[in-house]
Every structure is written in structure tokens, then in C-alpha cells.
C-alpha positions in Angstrom: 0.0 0.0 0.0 1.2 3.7 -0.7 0.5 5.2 2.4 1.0 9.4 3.0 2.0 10.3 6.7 1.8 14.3 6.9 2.1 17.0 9.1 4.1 15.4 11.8 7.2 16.0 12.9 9.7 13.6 11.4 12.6 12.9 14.2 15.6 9.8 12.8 18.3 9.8 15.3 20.3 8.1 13.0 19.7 10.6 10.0 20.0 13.6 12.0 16.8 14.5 10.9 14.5 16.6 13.4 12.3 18.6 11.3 8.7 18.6 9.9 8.1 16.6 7.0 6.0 13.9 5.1 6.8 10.9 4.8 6.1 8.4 2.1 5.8 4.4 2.2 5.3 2.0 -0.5 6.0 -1.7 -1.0 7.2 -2.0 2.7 9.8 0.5 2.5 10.2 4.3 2.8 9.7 5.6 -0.2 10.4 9.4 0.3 10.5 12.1 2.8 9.3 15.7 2.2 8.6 15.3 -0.9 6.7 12.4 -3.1 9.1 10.4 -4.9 7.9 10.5 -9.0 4.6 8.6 -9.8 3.7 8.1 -6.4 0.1 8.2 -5.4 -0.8 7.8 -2.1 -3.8 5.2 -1.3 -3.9 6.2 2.3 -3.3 9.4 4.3 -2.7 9.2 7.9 -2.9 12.9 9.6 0.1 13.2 12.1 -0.6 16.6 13.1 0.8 17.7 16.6 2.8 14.2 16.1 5.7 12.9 16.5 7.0 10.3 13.7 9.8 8.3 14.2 11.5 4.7 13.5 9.3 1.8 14.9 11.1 1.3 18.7 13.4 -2.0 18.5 13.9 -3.6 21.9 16.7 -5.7 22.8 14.8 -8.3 25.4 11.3 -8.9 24.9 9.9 -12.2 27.1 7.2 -13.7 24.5 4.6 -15.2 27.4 1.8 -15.5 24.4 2.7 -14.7 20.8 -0.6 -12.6 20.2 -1.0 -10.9 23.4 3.0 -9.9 23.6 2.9 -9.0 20.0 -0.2 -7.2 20.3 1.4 -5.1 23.6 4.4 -4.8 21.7 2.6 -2.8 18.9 0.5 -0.8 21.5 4.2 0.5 22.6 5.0 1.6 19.5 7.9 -1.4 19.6 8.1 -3.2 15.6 11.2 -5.3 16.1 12.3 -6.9 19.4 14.7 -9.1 20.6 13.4 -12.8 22.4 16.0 -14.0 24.6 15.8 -18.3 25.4 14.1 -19.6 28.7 13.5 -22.4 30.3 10.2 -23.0 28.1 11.2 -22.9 25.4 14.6 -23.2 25.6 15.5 -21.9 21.8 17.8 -24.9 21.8 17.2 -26.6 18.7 16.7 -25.5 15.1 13.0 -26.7 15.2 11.9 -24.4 18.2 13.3 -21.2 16.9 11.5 -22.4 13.0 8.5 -22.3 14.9 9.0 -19.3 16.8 9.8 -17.2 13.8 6.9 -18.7 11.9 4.8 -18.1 14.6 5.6 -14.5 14.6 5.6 -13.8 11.2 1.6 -15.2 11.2 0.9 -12.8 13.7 2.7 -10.1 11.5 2.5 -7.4 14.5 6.0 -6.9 14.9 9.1 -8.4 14.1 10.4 -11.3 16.5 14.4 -11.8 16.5 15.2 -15.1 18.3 18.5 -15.7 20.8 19.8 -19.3 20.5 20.4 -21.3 23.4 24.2 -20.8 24.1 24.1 -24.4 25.7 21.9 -27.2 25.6 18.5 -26.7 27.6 20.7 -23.7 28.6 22.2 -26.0 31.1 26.3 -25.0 30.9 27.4 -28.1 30.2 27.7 -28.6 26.3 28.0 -26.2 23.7 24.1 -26.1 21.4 24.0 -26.8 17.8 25.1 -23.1 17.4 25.3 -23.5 13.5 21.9 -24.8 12.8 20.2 -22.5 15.2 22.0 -19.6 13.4 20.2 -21.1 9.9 17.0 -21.8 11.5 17.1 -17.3 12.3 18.7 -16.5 15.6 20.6 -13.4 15.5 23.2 -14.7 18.6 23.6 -16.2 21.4 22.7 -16.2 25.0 22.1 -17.9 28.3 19.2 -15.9 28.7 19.1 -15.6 32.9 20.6 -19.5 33.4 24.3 -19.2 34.2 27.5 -21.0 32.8 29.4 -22.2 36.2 32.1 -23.6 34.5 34.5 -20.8 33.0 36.4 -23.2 30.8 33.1 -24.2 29.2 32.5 -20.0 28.8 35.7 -19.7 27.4 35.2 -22.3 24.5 31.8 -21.5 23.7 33.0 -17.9 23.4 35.6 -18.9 21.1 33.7 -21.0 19.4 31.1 -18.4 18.2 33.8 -15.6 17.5 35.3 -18.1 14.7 31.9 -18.0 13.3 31.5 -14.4 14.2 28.7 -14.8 16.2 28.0 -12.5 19.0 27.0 -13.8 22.7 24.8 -11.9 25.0 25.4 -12.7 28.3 23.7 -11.3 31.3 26.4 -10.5 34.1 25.6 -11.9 37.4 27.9 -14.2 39.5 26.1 -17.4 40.4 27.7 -18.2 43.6 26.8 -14.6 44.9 23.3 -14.3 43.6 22.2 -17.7 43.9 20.0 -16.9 47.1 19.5 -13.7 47.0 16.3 -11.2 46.0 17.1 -7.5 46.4 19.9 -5.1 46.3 22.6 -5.7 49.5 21.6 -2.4 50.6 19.5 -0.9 53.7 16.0 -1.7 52.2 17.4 -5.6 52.2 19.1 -5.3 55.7 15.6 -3.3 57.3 13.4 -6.2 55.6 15.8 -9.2 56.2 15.7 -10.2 52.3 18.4 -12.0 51.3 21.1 -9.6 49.5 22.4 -9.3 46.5 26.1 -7.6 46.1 26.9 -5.5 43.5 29.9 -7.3 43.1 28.2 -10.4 41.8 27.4 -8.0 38.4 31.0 -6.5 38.2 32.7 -10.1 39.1 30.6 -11.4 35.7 31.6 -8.3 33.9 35.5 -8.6 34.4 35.0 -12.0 33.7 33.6 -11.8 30.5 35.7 -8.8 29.3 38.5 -10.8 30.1 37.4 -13.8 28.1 36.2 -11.5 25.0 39.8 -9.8 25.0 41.1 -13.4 24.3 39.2 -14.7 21.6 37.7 -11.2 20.5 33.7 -12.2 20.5 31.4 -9.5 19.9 29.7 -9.3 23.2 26.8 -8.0 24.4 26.3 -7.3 28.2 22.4 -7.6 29.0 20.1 -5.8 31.9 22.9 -3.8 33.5 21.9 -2.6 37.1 25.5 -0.9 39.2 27.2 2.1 38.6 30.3 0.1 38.9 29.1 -2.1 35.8 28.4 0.2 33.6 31.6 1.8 34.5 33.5 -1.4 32.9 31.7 -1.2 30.2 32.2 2.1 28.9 36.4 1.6 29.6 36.2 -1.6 27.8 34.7 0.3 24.9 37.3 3.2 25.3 39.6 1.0 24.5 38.0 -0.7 21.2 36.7 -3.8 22.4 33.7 -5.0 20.6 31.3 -5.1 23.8 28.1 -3.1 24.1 25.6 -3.3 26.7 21.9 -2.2 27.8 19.8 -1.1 31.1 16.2 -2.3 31.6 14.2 0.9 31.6 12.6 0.6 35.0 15.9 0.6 36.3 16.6 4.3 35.3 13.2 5.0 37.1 13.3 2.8 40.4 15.8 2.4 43.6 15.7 -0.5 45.9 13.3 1.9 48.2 10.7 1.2 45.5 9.7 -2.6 47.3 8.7 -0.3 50.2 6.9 -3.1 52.9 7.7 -6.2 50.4 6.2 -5.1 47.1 6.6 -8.2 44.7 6.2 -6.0 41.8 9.4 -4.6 42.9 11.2 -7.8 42.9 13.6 -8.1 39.5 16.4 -9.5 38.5 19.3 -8.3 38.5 17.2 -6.3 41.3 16.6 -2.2 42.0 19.7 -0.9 43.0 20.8 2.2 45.2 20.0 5.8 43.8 24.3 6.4 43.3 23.8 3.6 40.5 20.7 4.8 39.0 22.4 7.3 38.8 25.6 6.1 37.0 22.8 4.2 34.6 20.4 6.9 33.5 24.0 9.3 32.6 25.4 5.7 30.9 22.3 6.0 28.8 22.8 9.4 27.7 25.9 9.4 26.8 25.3 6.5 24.5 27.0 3.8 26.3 24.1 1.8 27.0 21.2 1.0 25.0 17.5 0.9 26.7 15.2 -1.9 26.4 11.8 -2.7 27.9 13.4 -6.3 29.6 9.6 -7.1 29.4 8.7 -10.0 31.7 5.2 -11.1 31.8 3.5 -13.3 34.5 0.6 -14.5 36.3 -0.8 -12.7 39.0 0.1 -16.0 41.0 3.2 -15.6 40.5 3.4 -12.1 41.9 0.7 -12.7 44.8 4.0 -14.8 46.7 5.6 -13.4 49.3 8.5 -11.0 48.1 11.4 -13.7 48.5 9.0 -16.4 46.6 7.4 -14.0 43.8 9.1 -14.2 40.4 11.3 -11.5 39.3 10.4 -8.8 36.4 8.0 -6.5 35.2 6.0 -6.2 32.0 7.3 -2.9 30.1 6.6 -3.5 26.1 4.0 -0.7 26.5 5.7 1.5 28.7 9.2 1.7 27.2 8.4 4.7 24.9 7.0 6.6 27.7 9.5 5.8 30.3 11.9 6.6 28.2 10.5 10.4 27.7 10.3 10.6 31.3 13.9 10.1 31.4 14.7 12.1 28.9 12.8 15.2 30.6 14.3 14.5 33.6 17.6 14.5 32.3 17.5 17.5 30.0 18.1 15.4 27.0 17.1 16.3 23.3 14.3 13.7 21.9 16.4 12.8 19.2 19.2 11.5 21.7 16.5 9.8 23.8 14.7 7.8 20.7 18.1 6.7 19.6 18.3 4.8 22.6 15.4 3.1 21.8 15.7 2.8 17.7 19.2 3.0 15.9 21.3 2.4 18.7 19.6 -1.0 19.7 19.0 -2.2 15.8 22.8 -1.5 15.6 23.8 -4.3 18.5 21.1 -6.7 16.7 22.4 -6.1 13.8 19.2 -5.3 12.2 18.4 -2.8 9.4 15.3 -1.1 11.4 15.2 1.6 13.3 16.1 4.4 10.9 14.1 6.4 8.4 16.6 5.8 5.1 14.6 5.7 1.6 14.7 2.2 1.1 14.6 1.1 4.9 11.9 -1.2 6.5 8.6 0.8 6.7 8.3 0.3 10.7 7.1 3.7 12.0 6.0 4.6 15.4 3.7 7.7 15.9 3.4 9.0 19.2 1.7 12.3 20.7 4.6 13.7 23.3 2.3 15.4 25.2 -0.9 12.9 25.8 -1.2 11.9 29.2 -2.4 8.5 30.3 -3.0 6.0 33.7 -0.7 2.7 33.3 -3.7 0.0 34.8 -3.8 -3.6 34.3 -7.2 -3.4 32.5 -5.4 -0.9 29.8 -2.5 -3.3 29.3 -2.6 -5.7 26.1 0.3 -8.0 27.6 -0.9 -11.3 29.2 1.5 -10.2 32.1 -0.2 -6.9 34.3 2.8 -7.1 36.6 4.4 -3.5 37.0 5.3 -1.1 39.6 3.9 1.5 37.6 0.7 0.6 38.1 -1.4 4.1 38.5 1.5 6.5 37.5 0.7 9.1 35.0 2.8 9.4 31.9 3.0 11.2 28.9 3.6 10.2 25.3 1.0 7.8 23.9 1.5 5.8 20.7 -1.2 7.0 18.4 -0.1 4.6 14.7 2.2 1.4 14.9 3.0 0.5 11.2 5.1 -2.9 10.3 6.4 -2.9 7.0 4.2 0.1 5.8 0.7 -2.2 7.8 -0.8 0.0 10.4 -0.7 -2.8 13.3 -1.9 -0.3 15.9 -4.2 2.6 16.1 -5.5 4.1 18.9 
């Protein structure tokens, strides 16, 4: 379909472009901006006047609890690629699994679905998965998702072992031995409410770790859901000096402080957990400076699940549909210009997948996201389309409401 977006103010971070202007779509791609390209004739005309139009948001760990409901929350956001990291069910350990994934997906057609192999089989740290086929089958890299790899001899060689294909690994940084127990941040809200801590030290033990073992074998390694000043901190010096590593921070954690599970709020409870405000601190100025990527680290569950006392509830928080309004919030806060923010969220992420979304080129993938900046609106479990209504942001107001989602010029979403 040719499809005519107008009046709206056209912001691609990774253009440079901030300005207002029209943009044109045909056969999936962008066809022109500002100005038709020759012989086109628009079948459709969306008005975004007093909108913003940018580059569908692409999020680097999306938890898929129900392909149609996730999808579905994921266009509400505003989100058109995302990232699905391996579990326990499914595991994403063999070719058929991911096949059916991405099939799955692709049916559903609201947004697009970029699998993470199983680094290990069942994700269980012992042998190295079938790495190749799963690669064919459409993963994008490789990951433990949150299951840990004990043995550091069988890190090192799977390491190695992807680098000679040039794969990249993402690997979440949390030292087993030191986390293994524990449910919130070793900090005074842990020590007042006798939950069992959590040190820093078991993120920035994982990170030196794995920075050590990239600088080895030279794997393109991607750090996943950092939460301590101290990590980030690693990260950005192991970037100065040109190793292939990037990273990213779940947004709630640029919002939230371990005083936020007040008297034993479950929906609190995440892993790697709420830290102290000196590393929320470090994370929201990582962000802005580039160093980190943001992503929704959407985890949807059953109210069950969260209705456990704090030390028993599972850890995470649905985010698909708030990660484009957190993220403004930040941005506000921090004085940052919207074009830096939505990077954050669009080119910078598509750049660690390694997908061509999240930019505005002629020619690129028609995934557009159009969002009113200044619309208000109540997060409540009854207005969220995830599966999972598990969120500490329950009853905040925010602003910046998706208004269009469009998938390869398909308007998936409308408000």
C-alpha cells in the first residue's frame, strides 16, 4: 500500500533529521521524505498533526509469554522489532523451536520477532548447542538468557567457538555463587526487611570476567540488563579501549531504587534487582551518553506468581508498553534532546542486533511509530494488552502515547 504520513514532525536519530516533513511508504519500504518520490500516489493518508513520527522502537529483550497478546502489547508501545532471549520453556535450543518461533511470529505479523539461540543445551552449561543450525534456522546470537555457565572453561570455548563464526554472545552479568539466594539489592531496604542480598559485586565479578574472556578470543559481546554504577563503568572503559562489547539497562531501572519494594512489594522484585539511587544514577548518565542502550526487559507473569511473598514471587515486570514513555520521562528529567532519547530506543539497539530497522533511510523497512509527546495517560492492568499486568507503575501518570504502529508500511496499531 502507498501510504501518506503528513504534518508530523519527522525525528531519525540516526539521519540527523529533526524537522517537519512527510513521509512516504510504498512496498514495505520508505519511499520518500518531504517530498513524493515521481509517480507516487498515495492510497492512504494518515494525519500526524501535533505528532511525533519516528522509526518503529526495536527492543533488545522482549519475554514472548503468548505470541498474540505480547505481539499485540508490543505494537501498543509503539515497539516493531524486538529481541526474544531463550528460557527455560522454550529453551531456543534446537533449530526446530526457533522455526516455529519465527513462523509463529511472522503469522501474527505485529512486529518483528528476533530469536536468541540457546548458548548451551537446555541452557544447562554443560555442552556447547548446535550453534550453527540454530544460526540457519534465524537466531541473530547467542545467550544464556538468565541460566548461568558455572564452568568458565566451558564460557571460554563457547566464546571462542562463536567468535570463529562471528557470532556474538549476550550474556547477562551476574555471578552465580553470589546471587544464587538472594532477592534485592545488599543495601539498607534488604538489611531493614531481612531479604536476602544481593552484592553489587556479583554483576561487576561477571563483567571482568567476561571482558577478560572477549579480549582473548575477540567475540562481539553484548552485556544484557545492567543494574550498578560500577558495571556500567566497565563497560564504557572496555569500549574506550575498542573492544567489541556493548551493553543495555532495563528501563525501570533508570526509574526505580531499591526503596521502591517499600513493605515487600513483589512488583518490585527483579532480576538483576533495583539498586541504590548512586547507581541509577551512574545508569540513567550511561544511557545518555550512548554507552548503553534501553530496552523494555519485558517479563510477563501471572498474577500468582506475583501474589508470593517478596522472597518467593518471580522477578520482572511487563514494560513493552511502557518503554516509549519511560523513556521520555527520562529524557525530561535528564534534559536530553528527543532525538538522543529515541536513539536509545531505535538505531542504537538495531545497531547491536544487527538489524536494518530503526532508521528512516529511503529504502529502509517501513516500521514507524507515531506518538503524541504530550498525551497523558494511567498505566492499569485493565489498559494493558500483555498477558502479564505485573508493573510497579501501576497508577502512574505518563505522557507520550502511541497513536499509529505500522510494520512494514501495515498499520498494526491505532488508537
Amino acid at each position: 500500500m502507498n501510504l501518506h504520513i503528513a504534518n508530523g514532525r519527522l525525528i531519525d536519530p540516526k539521519n540527523g533529521l529533526d524537522q517537519r516533513a512527510d513521509l512516504f511508504l510504498a512496498e514495505a519500504c520508505v519511499a520518500g521524505i518531504g517530498q513524493a518520490p515521481a509517480g507516487f500516489v498515495a492510497e492512504k493518508t494518515l494525519d500526524a498533526g501535533g505528532c511525533i513520527v519516528c522509526p518503529g522502537l526495536v527492543d533488545l529483550s522482549a519475554r514472548l509469554k503468548g505470541i498474540d497478546s505480547e505481539l499485540a502489547a508490543a505494537a501498543r508501545g509503539g515497539v516493531t522489532t524486538l529481541v526474544c532471549p531463550p528460557g527455560i520453556n522454550p529453551p531456543l535450543d534446537e533449530p526446530e523451536l526457533v522455526e516455529r518461533l519465527v513462523r509463529r511470529a511472522a503469522e501474527c505479523g505485529l512486529a518483528r520477532v528476533l530469536p536468541l539461540g540457546a548458548l548451551t543445551q537446555n541452557l544447562g552449561g554443560e555442552k556447547l548447542a548446535e550453534l550453527v543450525g540454530l544460526r540457519r534456522a534465524g537466531c541473530i546470537a547467542f545467550s544464556q538468557g538468565k541460566q548461568p555457565i558455572t564452568d568458565t572453561y566451558v564460557l571460554l570455548r563457547a566464546l571462542e567457538y562463536a567468535a570463529t563464526f562471528g557470532y556474538a554472545v549476550w550474556l547477562q552479568p551476574q555471578d552465580y555463587w553470589l546471587s544464587r539466594n538472594g532477592v534485592a539489592h545488599d543495601g539498607r531496604v534488604a538489611s531493614k526487611l531481612g531479604l536476602t542480598p544481593i552484592p553489587a559485586a556479583a554483576e561487576t565479578i561477571a563483567v571482568g570476567t567476561f571482558l577478560q574472556l572477549a579480549r582473548e578470543n575477540g567475540v562481539r559481546l553484548h552485556l544484557r540488563s545492567l543494574s550498578s554504577a560500577a558495571g556500567v563503568r566497565m563497560v564504557e572503559e572496555a569500549q574506550q579501549s575498542g573492544l567489541p562489547v556493548t551493553c543495555d539497562i532495563g528501563v525501570h531501572h533508570l526509574h526505580l531504587t531499591e526503596s521502591a519494594i517499600g513493605f515487600f512489594d513483589s512488583h518490585a522484585r527483579f532480576d538483576p534487582p533495583l539498586r541504590a539511587e548512586a547507581d541509577r544514577a551512574a545508569l540513567r548518565a550511561a544511557a545518555a551518553q550512548g554507552v548503553a542502550a534501553i530496552c523494555s526487559d519485558h517479563t510477563p507473569t501471572d498474577a500468582d506468581d506475583k501474589a508470593l511473598p517478596f522472597g518467593e514471587a518471580k522477578p520482572g515486570a511487563t514494560g513493552l508498553e511502557l518503554l516509549l514513555a519511560l523513556t521520555l520521562q527520562w529524557a525530561q528529567e535528564e534534559h536530553l534532546p528527543l532525538d538522543k532519547a529515541l536513539a536509545r530506543v531505535t538505531c542504537d539497539p538495531a545497531a547491536v542486533c544487527g538489524s536494518p530497522a530503526g532508521h528512516l533511510s529511503v529504502s529502509a523497512p517501513a516500521d514507524v511509530c507515531i506518538f503524541d509527546p504530550d498525551a497523558e495517560w494511567t498505566v492499569t492492568a485493565e489498559s494493558l494488552k500483555s498477558r502479564g499486568k505485573n508493573t510497579p507503575f501501576i497508577g502512574q501518570i505518563l505522557k507520550g502515547k502511541v497513536v499509529t504502529t505500522l510494520v512494514g508500511g501495515q498499520v498494526v496499531y491505532s488508537a
